[in-house]
MMTF fields as JSON, N, C-alpha, C and O atoms, coordinates in Angstrom:
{
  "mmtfVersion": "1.0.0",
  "mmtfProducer": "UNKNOWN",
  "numBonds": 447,
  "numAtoms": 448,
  "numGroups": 112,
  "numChains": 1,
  "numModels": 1,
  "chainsPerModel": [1],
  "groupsPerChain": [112],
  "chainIdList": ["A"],
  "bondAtomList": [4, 2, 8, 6, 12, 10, 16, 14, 20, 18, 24, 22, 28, 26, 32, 30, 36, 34, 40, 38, 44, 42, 48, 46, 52, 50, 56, 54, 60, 58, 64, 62, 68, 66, 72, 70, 76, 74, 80, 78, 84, 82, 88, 86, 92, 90, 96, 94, 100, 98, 104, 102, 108, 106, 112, 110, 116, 114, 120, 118, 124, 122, 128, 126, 132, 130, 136, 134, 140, 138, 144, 142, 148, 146, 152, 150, 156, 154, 160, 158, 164, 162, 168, 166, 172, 170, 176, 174, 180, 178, 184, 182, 188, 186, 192, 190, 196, 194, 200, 198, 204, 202, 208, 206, 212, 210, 216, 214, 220, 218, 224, 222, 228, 226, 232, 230, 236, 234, 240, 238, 244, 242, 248, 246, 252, 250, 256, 254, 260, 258, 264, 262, 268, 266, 272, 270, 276, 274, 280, 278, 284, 282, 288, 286, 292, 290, 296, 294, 300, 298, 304, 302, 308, 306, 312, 310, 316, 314, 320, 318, 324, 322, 328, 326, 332, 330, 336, 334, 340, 338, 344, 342, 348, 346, 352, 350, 356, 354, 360, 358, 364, 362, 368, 366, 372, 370, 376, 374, 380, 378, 384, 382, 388, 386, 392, 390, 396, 394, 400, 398, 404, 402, 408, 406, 412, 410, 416, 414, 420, 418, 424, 422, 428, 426, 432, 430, 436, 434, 440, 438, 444, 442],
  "bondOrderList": [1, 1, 1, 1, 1, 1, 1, 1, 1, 1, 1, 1, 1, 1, 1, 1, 1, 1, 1, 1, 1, 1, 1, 1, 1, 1, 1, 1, 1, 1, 1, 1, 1, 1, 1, 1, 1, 1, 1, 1, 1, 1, 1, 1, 1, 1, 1, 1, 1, 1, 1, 1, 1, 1, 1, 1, 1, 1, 1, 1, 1, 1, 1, 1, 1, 1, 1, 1, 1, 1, 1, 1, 1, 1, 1, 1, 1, 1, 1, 1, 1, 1, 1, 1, 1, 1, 1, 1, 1, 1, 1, 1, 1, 1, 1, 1, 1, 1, 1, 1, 1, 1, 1, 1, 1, 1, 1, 1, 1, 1, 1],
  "groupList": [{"groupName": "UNK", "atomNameList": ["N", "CA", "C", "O"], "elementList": ["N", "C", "C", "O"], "formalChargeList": [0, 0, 0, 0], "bondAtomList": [1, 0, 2, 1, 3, 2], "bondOrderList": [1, 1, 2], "singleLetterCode": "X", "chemCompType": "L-PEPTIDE LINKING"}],
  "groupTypeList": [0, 0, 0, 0, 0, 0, 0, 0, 0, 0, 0, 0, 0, 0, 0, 0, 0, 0, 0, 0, 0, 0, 0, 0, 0, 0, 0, 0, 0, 0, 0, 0, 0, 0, 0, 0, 0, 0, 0, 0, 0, 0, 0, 0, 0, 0, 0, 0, 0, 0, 0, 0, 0, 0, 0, 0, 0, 0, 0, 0, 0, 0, 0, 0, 0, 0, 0, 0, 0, 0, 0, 0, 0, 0, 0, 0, 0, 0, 0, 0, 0, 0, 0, 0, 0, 0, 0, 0, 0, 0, 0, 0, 0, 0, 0, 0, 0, 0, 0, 0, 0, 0, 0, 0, 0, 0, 0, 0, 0, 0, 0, 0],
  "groupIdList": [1, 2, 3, 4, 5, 6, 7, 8, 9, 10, 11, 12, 13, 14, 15, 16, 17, 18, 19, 20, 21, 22, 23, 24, 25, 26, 27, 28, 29, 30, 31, 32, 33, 34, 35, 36, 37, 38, 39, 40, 41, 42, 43, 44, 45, 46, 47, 48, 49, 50, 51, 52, 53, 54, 55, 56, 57, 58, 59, 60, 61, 62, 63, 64, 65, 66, 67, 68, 69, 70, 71, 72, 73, 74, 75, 76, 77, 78, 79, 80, 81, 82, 83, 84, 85, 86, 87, 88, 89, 90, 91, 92, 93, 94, 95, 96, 97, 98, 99, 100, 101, 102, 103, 104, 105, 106, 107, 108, 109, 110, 111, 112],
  "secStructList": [7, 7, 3, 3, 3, 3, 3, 3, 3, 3, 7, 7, 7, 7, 2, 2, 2, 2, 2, 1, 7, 7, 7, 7, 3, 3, 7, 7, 7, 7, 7, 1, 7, 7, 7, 1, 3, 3, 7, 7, 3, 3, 3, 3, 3, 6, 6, 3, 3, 3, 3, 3, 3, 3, 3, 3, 7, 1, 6, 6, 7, 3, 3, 3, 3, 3, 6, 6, 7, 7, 1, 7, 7, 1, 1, 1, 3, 3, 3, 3, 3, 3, 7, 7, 7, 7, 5, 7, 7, 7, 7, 7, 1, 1, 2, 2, 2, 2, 2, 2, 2, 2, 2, 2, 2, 2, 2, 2, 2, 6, 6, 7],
  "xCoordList": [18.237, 17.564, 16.228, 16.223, 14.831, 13.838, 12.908, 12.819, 12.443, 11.475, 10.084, 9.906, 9.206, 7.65, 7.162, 7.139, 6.63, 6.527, 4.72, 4.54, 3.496, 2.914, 2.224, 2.343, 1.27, 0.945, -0.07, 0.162, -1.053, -1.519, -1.285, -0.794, -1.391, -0.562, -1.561, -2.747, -0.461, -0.71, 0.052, 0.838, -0.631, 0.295, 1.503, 2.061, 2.019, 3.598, 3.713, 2.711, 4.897, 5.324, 4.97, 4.771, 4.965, 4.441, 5.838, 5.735, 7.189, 8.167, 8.967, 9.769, 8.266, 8.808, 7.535, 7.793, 6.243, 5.87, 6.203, 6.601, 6.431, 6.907, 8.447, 8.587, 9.214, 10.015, 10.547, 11.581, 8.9, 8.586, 8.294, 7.304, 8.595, 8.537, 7.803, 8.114, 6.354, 5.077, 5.873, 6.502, 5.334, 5.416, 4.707, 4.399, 4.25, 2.99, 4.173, 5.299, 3.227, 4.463, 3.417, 2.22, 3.807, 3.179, 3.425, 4.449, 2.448, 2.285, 2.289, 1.749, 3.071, 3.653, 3.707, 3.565, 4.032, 4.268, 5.725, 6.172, 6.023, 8.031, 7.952, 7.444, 8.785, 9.246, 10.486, 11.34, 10.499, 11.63, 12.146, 11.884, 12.751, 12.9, 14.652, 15.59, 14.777, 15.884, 16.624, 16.008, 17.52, 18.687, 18.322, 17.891, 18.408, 17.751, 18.901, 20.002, 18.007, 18.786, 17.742, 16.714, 18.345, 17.386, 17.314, 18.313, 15.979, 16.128, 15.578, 15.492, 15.001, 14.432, 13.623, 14.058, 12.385, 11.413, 10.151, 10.178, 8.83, 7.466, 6.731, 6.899, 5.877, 4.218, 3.183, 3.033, 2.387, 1.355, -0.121, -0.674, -0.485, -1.928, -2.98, -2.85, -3.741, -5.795, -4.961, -4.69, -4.576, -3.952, -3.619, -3.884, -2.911, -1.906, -0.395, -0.265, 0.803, 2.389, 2.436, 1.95, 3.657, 4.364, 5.914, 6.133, 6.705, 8.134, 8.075, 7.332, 9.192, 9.094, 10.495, 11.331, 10.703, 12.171, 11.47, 10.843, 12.001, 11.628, 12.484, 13.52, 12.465, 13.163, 12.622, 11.474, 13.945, 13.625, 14.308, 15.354, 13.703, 14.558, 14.934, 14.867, 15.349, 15.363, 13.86, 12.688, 14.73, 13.164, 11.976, 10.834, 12.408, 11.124, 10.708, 10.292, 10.447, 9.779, 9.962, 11.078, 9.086, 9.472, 8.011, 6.802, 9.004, 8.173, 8.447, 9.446, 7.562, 7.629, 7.676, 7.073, 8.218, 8.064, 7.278, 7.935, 6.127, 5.732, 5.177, 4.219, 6.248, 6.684, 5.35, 4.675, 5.074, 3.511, 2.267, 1.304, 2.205, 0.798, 0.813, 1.593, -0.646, -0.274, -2.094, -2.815, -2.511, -3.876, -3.479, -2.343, -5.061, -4.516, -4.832, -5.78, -3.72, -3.802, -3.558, -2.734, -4.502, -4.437, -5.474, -6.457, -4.93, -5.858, -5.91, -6.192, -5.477, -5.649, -4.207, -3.408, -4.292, -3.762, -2.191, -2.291, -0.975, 0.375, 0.924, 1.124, 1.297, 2.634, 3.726, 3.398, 4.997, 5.983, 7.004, 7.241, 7.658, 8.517, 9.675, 9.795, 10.701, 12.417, 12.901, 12.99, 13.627, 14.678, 16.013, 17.071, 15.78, 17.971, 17.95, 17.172, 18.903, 20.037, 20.417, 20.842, 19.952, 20.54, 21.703, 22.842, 21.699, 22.85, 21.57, 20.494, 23.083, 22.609, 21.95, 21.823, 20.917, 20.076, 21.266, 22.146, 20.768, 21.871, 20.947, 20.06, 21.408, 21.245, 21.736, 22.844, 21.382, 22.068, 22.477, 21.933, 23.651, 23.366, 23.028, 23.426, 22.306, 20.83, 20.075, 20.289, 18.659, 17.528, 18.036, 17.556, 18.821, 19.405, 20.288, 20.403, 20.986, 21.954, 20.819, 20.975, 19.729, 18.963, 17.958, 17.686, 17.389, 16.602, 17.535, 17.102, 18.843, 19.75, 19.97, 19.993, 20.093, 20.117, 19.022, 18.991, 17.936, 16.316, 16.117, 15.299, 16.913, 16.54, 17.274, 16.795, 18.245, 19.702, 18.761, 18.133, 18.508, 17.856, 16.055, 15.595, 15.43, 14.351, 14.781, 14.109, 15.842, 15.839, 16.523, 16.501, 17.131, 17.866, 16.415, 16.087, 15.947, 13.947, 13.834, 14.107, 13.291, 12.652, 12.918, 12.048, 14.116, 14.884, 15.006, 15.386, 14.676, 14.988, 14.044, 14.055],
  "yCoordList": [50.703, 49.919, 50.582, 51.666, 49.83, 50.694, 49.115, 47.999, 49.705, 48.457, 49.289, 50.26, 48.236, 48.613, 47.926, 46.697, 48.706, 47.925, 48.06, 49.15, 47.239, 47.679, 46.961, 45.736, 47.729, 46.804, 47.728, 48.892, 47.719, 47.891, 48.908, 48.22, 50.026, 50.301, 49.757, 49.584, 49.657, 48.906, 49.991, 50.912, 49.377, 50.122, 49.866, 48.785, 51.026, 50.732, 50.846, 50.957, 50.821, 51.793, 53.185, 53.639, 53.783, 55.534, 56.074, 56.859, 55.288, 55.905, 57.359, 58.257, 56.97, 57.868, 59.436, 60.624, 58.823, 60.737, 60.909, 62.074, 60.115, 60.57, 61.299, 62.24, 61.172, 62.502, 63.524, 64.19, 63.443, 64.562, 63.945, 64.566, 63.031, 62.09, 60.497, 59.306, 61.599, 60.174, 59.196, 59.456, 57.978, 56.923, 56.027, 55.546, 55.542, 54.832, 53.228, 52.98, 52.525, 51.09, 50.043, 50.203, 49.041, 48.739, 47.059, 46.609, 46.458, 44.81, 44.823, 45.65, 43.642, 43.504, 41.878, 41.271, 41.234, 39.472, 39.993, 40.62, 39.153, 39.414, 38.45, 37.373, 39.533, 38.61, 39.539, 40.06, 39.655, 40.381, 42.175, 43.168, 42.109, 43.669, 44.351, 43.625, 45.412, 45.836, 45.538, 44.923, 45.878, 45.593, 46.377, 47.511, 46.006, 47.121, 48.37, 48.296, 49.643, 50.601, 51.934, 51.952, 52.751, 54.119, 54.883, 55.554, 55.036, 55.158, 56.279, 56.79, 57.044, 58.354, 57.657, 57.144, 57.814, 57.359, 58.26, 59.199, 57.55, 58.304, 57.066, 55.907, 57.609, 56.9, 57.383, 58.597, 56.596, 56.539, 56.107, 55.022, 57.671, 56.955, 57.762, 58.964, 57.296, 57.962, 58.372, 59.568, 57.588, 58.22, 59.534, 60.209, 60.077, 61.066, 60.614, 59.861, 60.997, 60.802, 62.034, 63.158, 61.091, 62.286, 61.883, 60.751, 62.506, 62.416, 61.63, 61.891, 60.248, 59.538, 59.424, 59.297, 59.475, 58.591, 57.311, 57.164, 56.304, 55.083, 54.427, 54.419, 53.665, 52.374, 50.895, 50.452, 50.262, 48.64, 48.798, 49.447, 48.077, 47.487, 46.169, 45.43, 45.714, 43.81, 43.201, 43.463, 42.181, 41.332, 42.027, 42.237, 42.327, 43.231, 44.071, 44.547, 44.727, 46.193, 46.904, 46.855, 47.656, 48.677, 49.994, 49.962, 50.889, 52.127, 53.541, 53.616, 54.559, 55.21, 56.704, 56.624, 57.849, 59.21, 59.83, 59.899, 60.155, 60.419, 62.141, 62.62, 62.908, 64.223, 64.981, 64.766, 65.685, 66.546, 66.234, 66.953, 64.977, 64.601, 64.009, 63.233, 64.745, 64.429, 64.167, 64.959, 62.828, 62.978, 61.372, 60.964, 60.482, 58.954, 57.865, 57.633, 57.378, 56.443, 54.846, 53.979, 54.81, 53.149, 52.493, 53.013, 51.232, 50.164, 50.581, 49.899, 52.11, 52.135, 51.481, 51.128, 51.501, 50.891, 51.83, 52.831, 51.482, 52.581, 52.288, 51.099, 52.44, 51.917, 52.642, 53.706, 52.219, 52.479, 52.558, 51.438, 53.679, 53.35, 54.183, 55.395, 52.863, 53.151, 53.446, 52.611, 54.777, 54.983, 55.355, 55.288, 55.72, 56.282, 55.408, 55.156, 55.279, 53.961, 55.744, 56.564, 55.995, 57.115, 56.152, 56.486, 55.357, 55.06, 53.633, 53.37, 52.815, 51.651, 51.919, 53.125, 50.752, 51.13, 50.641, 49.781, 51.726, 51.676, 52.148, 52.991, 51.477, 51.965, 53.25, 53.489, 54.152, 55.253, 54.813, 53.986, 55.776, 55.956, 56.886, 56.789, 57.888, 59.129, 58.991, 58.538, 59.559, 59.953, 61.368, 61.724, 62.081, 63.289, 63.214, 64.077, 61.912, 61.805, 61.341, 61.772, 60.347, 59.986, 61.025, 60.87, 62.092, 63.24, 63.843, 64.528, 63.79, 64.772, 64.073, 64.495, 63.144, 62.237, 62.167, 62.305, 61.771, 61.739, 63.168, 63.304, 64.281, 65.734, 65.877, 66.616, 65.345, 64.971, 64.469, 65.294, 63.106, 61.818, 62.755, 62.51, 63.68, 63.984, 65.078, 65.362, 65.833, 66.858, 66.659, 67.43, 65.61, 64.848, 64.284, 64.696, 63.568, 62.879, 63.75, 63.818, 65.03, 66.492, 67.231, 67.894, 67.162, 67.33, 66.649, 67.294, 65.145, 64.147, 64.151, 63.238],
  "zCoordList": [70.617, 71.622, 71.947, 72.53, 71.508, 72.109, 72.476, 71.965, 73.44, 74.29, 74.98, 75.715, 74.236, 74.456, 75.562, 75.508, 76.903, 77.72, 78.252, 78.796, 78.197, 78.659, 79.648, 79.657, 80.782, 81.638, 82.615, 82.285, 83.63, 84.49, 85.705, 86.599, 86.082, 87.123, 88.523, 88.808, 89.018, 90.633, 91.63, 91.405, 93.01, 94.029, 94.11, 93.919, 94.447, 94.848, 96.32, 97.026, 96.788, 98.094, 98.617, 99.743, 97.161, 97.095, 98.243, 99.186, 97.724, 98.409, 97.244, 97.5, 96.022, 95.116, 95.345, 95.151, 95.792, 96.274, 97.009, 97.048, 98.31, 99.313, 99.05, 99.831, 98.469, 97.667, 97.093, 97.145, 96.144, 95.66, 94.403, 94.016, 93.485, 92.492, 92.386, 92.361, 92.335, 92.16, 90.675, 89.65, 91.409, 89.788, 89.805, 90.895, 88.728, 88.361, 88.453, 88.021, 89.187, 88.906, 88.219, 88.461, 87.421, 86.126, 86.571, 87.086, 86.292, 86.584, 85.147, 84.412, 84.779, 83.922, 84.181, 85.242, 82.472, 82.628, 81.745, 80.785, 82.963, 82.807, 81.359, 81.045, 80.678, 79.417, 78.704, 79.422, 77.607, 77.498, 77.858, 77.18, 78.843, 79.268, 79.362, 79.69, 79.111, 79.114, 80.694, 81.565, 80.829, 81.604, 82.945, 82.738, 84.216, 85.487, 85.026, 84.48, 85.57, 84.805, 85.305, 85.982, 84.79, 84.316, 83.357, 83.099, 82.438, 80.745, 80.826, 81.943, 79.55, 79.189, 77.95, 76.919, 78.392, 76.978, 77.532, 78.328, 76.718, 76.862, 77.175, 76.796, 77.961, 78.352, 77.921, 77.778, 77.672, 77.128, 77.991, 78.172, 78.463, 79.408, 78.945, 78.714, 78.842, 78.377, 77.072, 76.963, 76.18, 74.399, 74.321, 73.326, 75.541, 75.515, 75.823, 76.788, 75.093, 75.318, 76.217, 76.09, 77.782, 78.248, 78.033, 77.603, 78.231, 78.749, 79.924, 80.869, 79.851, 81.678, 81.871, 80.976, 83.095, 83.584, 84.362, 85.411, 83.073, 83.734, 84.18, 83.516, 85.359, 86.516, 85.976, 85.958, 85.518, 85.586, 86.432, 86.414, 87.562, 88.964, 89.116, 88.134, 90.262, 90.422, 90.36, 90.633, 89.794, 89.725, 88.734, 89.143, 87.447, 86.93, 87.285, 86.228, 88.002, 88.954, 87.963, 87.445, 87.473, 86.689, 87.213, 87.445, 87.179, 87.394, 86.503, 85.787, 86.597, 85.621, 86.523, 87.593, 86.27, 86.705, 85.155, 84.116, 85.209, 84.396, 84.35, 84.956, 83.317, 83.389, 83.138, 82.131, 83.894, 83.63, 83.924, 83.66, 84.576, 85.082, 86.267, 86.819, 86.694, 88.091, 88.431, 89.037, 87.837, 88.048, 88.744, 88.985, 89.02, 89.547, 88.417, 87.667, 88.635, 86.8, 87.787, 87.499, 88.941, 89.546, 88.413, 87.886, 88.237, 87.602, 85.907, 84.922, 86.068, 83.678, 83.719, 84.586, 82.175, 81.151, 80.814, 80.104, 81.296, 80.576, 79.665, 79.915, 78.856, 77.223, 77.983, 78.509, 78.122, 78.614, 77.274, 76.819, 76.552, 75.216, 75.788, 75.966, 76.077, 75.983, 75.297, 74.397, 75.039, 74.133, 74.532, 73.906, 75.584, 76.003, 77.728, 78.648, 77.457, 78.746, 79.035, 78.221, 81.034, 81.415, 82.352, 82.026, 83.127, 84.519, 84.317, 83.779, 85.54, 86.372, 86.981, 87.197, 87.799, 89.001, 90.204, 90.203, 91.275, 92.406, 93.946, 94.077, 94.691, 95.422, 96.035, 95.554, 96.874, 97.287, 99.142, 99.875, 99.418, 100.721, 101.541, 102.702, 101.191, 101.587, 100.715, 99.591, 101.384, 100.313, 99.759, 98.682, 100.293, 99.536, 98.352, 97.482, 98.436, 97.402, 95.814, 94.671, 96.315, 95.889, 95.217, 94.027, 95.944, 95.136, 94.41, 93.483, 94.57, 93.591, 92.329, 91.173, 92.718, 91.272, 89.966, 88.743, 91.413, 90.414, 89.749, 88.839, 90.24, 89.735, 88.495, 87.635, 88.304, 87.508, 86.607, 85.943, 86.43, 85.339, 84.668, 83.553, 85.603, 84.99, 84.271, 83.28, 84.56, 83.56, 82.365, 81.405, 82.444, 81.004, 80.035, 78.922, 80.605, 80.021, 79.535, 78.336, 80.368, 79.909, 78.784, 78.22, 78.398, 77.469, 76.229, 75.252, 76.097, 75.544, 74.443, 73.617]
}
């Protein structure tokens, strides 16, 4: 299963820096996308690959934790490439249970 996703980044919430885990969230024309979830693939911004833990959420939302950069990528251009199904998307009930998880899913990416 690998899915090429590319698109625009736009604002988000910025509830993922507020965390500790900035993500670039990507306008996108919904068309064919993997299953809401959380994967381990690479992005592609200014024609450099990083390691991402990417989020398809409801409704298309898709966002990216993109491993090692930390510059502002509003309005460029991302390639989003899926390769590993980590978990469902879920809600949590803490933001603690929630950073433990996201710490969980990036060091699996990191690895990947």
């Amino acid at each position: 299963m690998q899915y090429i996703i590319s698109g625009k980044v736009i604002k988000g919430d910025e509830y993922g820096r507020k965390i500790g885990f900035p993500t670039v969230n990507l306008e996108v024309n919904l068309g064919q996308l993997p299953s809401d979830g959380v994967y381990c693939g690479m992005a592609t911004l200014d024609v450099k690959k990083y390691m991402a833990g990417i989020v398809v959420g409801p409704k298309g939302k898709i966002e990216a934790h993109i491993i090692g950069y930390s510059g502002d990528a509003y309005g460029r251009p991302v390639t989003l490439q899926i390769n590993k199904f980590l978990r469902e998307y879920k809600k949590f009930d803490s933001e603690e249970e929630l950073i433990k998880q996201i710490k969980k899913d990036i060091d699996i990416c990191s690895q990947a």
